[in-house]
N, C-alpha and C positions, 0 to 999 in steps of 0.2 A: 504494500500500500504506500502511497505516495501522498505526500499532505502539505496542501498551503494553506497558511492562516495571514491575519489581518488583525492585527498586526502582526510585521512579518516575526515566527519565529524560527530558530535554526534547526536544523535535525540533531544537531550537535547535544540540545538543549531535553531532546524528550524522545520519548519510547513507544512503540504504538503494540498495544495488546490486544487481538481479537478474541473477545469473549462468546461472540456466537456471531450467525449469521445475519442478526442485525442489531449487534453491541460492538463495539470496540471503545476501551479505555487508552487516554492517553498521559501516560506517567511522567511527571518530571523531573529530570536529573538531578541527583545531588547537586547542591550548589549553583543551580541556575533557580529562574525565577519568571513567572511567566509575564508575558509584555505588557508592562505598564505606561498608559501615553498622558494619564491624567491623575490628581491625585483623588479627585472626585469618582473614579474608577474607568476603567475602559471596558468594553465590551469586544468577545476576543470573536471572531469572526472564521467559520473555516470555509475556505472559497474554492478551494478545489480537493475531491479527495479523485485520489484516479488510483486502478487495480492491475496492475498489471498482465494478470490473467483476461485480464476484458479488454486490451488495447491501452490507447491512451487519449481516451475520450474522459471527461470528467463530467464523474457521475452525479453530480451536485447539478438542479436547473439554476439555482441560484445560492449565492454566500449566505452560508445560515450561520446566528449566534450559538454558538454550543458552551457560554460560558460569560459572567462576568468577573472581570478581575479588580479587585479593589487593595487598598495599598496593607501590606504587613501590619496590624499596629502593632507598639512598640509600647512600655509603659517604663518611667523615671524610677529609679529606686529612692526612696523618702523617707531611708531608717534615720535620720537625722532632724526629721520631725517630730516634734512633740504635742501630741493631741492628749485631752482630755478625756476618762471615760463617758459623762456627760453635759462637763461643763464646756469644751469645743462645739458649738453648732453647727457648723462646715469647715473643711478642707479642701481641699484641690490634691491631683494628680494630674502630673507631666507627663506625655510621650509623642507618640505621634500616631496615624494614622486612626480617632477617633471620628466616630460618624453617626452624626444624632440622633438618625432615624433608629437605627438598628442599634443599641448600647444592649449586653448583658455583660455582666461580671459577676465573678463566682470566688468569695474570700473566703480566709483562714482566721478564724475562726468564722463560721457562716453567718453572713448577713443581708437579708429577703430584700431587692429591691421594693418601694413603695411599701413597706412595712417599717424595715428598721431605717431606711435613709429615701431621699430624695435623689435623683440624677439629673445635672443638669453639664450637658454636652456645649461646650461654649464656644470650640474650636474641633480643631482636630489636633490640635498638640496640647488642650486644657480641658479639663471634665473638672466638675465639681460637686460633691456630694455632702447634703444637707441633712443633718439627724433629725428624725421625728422624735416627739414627744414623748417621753417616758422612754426610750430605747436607748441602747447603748453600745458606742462602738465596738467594742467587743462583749460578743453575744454568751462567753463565758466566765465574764464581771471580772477576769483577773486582769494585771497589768501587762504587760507586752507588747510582742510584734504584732500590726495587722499585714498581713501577706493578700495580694491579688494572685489567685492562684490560674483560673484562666477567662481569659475574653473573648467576647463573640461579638465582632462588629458587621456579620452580616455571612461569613462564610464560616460557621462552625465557630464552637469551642478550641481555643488555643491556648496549650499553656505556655505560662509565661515560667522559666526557669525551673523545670520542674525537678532539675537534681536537687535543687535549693529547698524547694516547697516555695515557692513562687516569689516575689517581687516584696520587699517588705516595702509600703507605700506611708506608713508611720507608723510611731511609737505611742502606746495607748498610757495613760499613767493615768492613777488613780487622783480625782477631784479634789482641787485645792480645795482648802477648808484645814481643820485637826488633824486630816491625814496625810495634805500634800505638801509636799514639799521641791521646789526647782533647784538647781545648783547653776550658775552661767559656767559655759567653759572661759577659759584663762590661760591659753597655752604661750601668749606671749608676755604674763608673769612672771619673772627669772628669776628663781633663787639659788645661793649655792647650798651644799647640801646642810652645814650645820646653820646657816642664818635662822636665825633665833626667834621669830613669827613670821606667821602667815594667815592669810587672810580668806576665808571662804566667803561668795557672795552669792546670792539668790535669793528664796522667798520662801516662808512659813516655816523660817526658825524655830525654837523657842524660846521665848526670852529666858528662861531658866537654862541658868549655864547646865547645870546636872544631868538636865531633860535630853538632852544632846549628844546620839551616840552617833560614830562614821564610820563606814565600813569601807575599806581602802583595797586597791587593787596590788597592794604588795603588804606586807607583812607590819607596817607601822598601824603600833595599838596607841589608843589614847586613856584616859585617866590616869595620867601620871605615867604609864609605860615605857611610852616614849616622846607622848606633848599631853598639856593639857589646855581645854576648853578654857581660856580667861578674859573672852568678851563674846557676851548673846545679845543677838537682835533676832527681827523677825526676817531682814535683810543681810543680816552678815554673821560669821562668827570667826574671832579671832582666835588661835591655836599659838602657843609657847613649846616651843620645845626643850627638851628636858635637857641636861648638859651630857655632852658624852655622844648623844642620838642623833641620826640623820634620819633628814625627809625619806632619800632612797640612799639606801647602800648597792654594791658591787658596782665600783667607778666603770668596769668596760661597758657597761651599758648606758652609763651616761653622756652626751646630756641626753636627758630623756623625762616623760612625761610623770607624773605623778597624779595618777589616776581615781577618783571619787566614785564609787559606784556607788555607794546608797546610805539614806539618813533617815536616822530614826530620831524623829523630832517629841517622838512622847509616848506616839501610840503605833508604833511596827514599823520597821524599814520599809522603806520607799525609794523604789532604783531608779538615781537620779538622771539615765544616760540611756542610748539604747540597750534593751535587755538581750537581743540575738545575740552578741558578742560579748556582752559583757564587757562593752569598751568604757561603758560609766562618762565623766565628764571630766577634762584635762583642769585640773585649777590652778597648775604651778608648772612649768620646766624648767625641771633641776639637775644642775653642772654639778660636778666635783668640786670639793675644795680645793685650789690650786695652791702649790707650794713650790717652791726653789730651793734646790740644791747647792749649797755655799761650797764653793771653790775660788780662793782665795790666791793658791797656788798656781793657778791654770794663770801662763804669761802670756800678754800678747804685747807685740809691739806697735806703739802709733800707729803708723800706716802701711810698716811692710807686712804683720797679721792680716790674713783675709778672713780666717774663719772662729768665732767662738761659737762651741757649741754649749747648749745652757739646757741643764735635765732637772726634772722634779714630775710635778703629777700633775693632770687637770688639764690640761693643754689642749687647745681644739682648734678646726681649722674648718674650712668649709663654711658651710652657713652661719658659721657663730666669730672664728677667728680669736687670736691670741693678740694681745694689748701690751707690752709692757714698757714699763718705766724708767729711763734709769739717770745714777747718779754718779760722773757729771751728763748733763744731761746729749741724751741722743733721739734722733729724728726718723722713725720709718718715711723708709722714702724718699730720703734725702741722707742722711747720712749710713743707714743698714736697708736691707732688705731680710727678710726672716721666712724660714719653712717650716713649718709643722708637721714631721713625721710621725709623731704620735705620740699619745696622751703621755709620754714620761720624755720626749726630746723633740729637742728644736734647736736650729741650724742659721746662727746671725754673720751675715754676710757682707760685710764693711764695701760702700760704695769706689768708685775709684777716684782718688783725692780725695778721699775724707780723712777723720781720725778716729781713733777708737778715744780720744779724750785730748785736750789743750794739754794737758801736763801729764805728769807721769802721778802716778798713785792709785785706790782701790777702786776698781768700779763695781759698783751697786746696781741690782735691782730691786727699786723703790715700792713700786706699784704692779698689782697685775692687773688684768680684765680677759676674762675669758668668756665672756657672752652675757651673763650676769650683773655687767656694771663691777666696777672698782669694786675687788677684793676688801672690806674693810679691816678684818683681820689677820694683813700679810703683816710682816715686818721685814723690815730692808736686809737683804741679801746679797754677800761679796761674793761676787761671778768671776773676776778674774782682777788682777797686778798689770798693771798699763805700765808698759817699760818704754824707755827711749829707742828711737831707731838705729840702726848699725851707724856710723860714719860715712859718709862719701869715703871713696879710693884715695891718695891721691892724683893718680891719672887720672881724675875724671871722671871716671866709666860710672857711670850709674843705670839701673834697670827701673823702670815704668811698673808699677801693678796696675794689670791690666785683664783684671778676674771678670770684666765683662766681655771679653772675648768667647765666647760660644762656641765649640764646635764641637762635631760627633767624634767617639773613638776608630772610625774608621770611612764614615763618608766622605769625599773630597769634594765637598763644595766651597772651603774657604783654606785659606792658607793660613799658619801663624804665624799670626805678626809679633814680634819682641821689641819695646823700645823704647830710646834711654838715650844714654851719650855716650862720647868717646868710644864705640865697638871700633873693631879692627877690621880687614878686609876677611879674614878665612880664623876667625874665632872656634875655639873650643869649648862646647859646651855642657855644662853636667845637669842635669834632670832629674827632679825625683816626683815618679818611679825612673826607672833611667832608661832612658831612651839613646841609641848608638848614629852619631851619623855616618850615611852612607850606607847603615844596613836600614833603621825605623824611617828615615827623613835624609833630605838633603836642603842645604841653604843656597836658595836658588837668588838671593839677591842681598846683597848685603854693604849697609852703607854708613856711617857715623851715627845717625840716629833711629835706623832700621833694620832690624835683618826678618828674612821672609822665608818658612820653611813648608817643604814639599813633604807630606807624609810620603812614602813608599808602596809599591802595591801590596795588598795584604795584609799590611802593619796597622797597628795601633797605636793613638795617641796616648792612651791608659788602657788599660785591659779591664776597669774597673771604671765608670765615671765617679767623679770629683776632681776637682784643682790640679792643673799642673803646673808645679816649682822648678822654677829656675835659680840653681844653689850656689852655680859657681861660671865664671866666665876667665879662658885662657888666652889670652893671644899669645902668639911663639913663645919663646921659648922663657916665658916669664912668667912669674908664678901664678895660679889659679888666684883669681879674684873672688872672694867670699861675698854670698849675698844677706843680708838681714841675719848676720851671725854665723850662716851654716843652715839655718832656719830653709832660709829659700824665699823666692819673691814666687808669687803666681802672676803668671802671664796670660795662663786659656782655665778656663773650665769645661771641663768635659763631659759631656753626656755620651750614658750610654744609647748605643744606635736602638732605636726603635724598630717593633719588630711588630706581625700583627697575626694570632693565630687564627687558620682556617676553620669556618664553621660555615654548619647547614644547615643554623637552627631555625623553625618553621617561625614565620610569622605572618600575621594578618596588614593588608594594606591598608585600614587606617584603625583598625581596632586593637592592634597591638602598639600601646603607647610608649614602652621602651623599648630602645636595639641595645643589650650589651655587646661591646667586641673587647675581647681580653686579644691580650699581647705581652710585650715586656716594655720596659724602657718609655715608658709615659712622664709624662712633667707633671708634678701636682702646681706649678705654676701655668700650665693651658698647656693644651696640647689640642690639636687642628688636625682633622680627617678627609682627607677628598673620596667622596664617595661618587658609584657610579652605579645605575641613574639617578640616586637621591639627590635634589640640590641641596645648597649648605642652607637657602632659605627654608627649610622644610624642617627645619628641625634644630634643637637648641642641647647646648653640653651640659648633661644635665650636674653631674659629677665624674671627678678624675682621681684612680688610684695608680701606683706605679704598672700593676699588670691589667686594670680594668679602666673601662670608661662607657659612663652610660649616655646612652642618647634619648631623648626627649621628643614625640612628635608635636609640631606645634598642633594648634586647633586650625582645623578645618584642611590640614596638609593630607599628604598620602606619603607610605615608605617608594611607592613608585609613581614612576606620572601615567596615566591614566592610556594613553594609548600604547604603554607597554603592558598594560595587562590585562587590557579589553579582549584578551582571546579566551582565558580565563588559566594560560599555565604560570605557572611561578616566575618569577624574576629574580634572578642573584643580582645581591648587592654587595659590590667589590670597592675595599678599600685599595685606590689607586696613589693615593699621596699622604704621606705624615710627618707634620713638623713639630717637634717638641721642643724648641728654641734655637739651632741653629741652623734651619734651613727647612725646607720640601725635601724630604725622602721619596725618590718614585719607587715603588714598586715594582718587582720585576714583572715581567710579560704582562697579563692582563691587572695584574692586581691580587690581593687576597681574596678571596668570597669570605664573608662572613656572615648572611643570611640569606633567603629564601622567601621571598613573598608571595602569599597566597592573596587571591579576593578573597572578599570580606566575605562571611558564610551568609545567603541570603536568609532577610528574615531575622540575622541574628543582633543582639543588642549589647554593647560591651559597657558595662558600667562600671567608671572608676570612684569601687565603692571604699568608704570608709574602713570593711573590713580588713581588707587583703590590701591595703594603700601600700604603693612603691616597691613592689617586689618583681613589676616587670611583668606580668601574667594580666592577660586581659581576664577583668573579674565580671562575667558572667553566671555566678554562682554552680560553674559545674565543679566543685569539689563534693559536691555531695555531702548527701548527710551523713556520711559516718565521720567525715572530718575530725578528727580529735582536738585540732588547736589552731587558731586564727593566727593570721601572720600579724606583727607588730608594727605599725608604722616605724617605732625606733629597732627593732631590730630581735624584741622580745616576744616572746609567747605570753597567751592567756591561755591556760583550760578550762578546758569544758566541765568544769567538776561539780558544779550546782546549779540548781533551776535559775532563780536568781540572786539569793544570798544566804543559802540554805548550809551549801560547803562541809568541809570538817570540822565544823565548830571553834570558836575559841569563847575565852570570857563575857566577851561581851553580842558579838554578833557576828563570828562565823570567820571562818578564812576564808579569802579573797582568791587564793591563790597564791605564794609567795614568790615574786619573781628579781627580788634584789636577793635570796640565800645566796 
């Protein structure tokens, strides 16, 4: 059988089944979708069928409708709403493809149109629905998720997410009054971790400090435990903590959130936050308490030192950044530049012509700030002995530091440059690590106040990046010229060469909103990918680790442009260029692949939900219900261990789950 439809569809797209002599079904292929010309729906039309057993005469006298097609709908996920059981009158739900005439919907727990709510269709991407009289959003009086499990806007029952148990469209909590109680989230309240109060705000306190128990999402107890209640309102209550206690402990997890799941204002807990996850509501993020490690001995010299390194705890980078102080005083950005490898070290990087201090003596760190705002309980810290610099020669001969020279351990895109005064025509040079000339390099030009070296093929400028020292300078036959002591001056910094591992991991063209590509040799100061077909305007960096970096889709982009994957096979995306600060690395031949773009699954809906936030996986709720534990925005687990604050019990109201042991 041979078949034309109106709109046109491809054969590619669908299956023709004869079921008898005057039935035939026509099935459609995974992942196509059939032709849509209007959002209002189209009517699909088949205009010719022809048999080939009968010729090719078409047995159709005319184009008959065998079908209307109307748009997917699609419904917002709204666990982040907070309704009332029946103090809320109306709500709304987002999606798309609603349609007034024809609306049913079918929830978890069940609720009767024109019995328990009203419907009113206002759009097709807005529905709103109004509570009748005496009923109540949720038809089982308890507090929780309400879930749309499936909708029928004209072509059957569809469920919406159904590994999940459908779409949570809000969160039902029981009626202010003696029972209720709201908490605001506060995620951009910075505390570190001993700072000494904290502040909860919301509504239907008790004014009685006593009356007031919390039930927390990590292991901190109150009445004295480890804070106690020492100002109630109906709007706020202020927390003390105890001396010795932190908000959250196990520093590798922070900074990170300090999470409120439920308040017992007098008469039974009340989960202040969604209850599916048990994410509760963020009222604090809290840092480490930072601290500095006193090295007093560590010497650097004025200007020929390039690097002090500076370790202690609490250190952060990224979205929050490290802050410090010092005495006599220095200038990010003007006099250092600084790296933060991680929470116990950091790597301060004297600019070129600066000083590490006007005079010789201790230098201090005064201050920190690590996201938090100024540490108030640091105390000033000897970092290192500021020593005078070597002597000039007296020939002359002096060396430049010139530690903003960039280049890779083995890419030739730049030459290095060294330079100073009085050099000689055919100098002798020592290096550390040591480098030989003739065999690592050659000095392909060399002149009183420059000499310019050629790495070698094959060779390395370090085998390892970081700094390279230039310690000694010979001309004939006269003695080695010592630089900064024996110390050494730095001339290049080195990077190692970046490198980018092959991968083929599946992703969706615009529903999968992160691309990880691991490699080696990434800059935590930016590091730049030429990708291909992706443009660089299609997407943003989102984060950089030395072997990772995540990519970010913007809104409304695609990982491919649309006429490469209008056929519907996959598309590799190949990293063809990468600069980690001294240049463009091409790639060899075509580039590395490191993913595979699929279209988008039709019909499907990718919601980047609350639960599963930043883990890279488009969260359409197919982990199912056996799921044992939610992913963490910061990087932690919650379990699944109680209904909503049921738990193992403790003193007062139940463990939460302990995720700072």
């Amino acid at each position: 059988l041979n078949l034309q439809f109106v709109p046109t569809m491809p054969k590619t797209d669908y299956k023709v089944q004869v079921l008898s002599d005057d039935a035939l079904a026509i099935n459609l292929v995974a992942g196509k979708s059939w032709p849509l010309a209007s959002d209002e729906g189209t009517d699909l039309y088949l205009s010719s069928l022809i048999d080939d057993r009968k010729g090719n005469m078409n047995q159709l006298e005319s184009p008959t409708v065998i079908a209307r097609v109307i748009p997917t709908p699609t419904v917002m996920h709204g666990g982040e709403k907070v309704i009332y059981m029946t103090g809320t009158t109306r709500f709304n739900i987002n999606g798309t493809g609603f349609r007034a005439k024809t609306m049913e919907l079918i929830f978890d727990p069940p609720l009767e149109k024109d019995v328990d709510y009203m419907l009113n269709t206002r759009s097709s991407t807005h529905m709103q629905l109004m509570l009748r009289s005496g009923r109540k959003w949720r038809s089982d009086g308890e507090p929780g998720p309400l879930k749309l499990r499936r909708i029928d806007t004209g072509a059957g029952d569809l469920r919406i997410d159904a590994k999940y148990g459908g779409v949570t469209v809000a969160e039902v909590q029981v009626d202010l009054g003696a029972h209720g109680v709201t908490v605001e989230s506060a995620a951009d309240h910075k505390l570190y971790q001993g700072d000494p109060e904290l502040t909860v705000r919301g509504s239907g306190f008790n004014n009685t400090i006593s009356l007031n128990t919390l039930k927390w999402g990590n292991s901190l107890r109150g009445k004295g435990v480890n804070y106690t209640i020492t100002k109630a309102s109906g709007s706020a209550l202020t927390l003390s903590l105890k001396p010795g206690s932190v908000w959250r402990s196990n520093p590798a997890n922070l900074p990170g959130p300090l999470k409120l799941l439920a308040v017992n204002a007098g008469v039974g807990l009340v989960p202040v936050g969604p209850t599916e996850a048990k994410k509760g509501r963020t009222v604090a993020t809290i840092f480490e308490d930072p601290a500095i490690t006193a090295n007093p001995q560590q010497t650097v010299y004025q200007t020929h030192t390039h690097e002090l390194w500076v370790t202690g705890r609490g250190f952060t980078r990224g979205a929050y950044g490290t802050k410090l102080d010092f005495d006599p005083p220095l200038q990010v950005g003007i006099d250092y530049v600084m790296m933060v490898f991680n929470r116990t070290h950091l790597l301060i990087s004297l600019l070129d012509g600066r000083k590490w201090a006007p005079n010789t003596g201790i230098l201090r760190v005064v201050g920190v700030d690590t996201g938090a705002g100024a540490f108030k309980r640091f105390q000033p810290v000897a970092v290192a002995h500021v020593a005078s610099d070597a002597d000039d020669h007296p020939s002359g001969l002096t060396v430049a530091r010139t530690a903003s020279q960039i280049l890779y351990q083995t890419a030739a895109i730049r030459k290095l440059e060294i330079q100073g005064s009085s050099f000689c025509q055919g100098p002798s040079l020592t290096f550390q690590p040591p480098l030989t000339d003739g065999v690592d390099y050659s000095i392909t030009r060399a002149t009183s106040e420059k000499l310019s070296l050629t790495l070698k093929s094959h060779k390395k400028w370090r085998y390892e990046a970081g700094p390279l020292y230039l310690t000694s300078i010979q001309c004939g036959s006269d003695a080695p010229v010592e630089l900064a002591y024996g110390q050494g001056i730095v001339v290049a910094t080195v990077l190692a060469d970046p490198t980018i591992e092959a991968s083929e991991r599946k992703i969706y063209a615009t529903h999968t909103k992160r691309l990880i590509v691991q490699g080696s040799g990434f800059s935590l100061d930016g590091t730049e990918l030429t990708l291909r077909p992706t443009s660089r305007s299609s997407y943003e960096v989102e984060s950089v680790e030395m072997a990772e970096m995540v990519l970010i889709l913007k809104e409304g982009k695609s990982w491919a442009p649309a006429k490469t994957k209008d056929d519907g096979k996959p598309v590799s995306i190949y990293v063809t260029k990468i600069d980690t600060g001294a240049g463009e690395v091409v790639m060899e031949d075509d580039g590395a692949i490191v993913a595979r773009v699929f279209p988008d699954p039709s019909g499907a809906v990718c919601d980047d939900s609350c639960e599963w936030a930043l883990d890279g996986v488009c969260d359409d709720g197919s982990a199912g219900e056996d799921r044992e534990v939610f992913d963490d925005d910061y990087g932690g687990v919650f379990g699944d261990d109680d209904d909503y604050y049921g738990g193992d019990g403790d003193d007062y109201y139940g463990d939460g789950g302990d995720d700072d042991d």
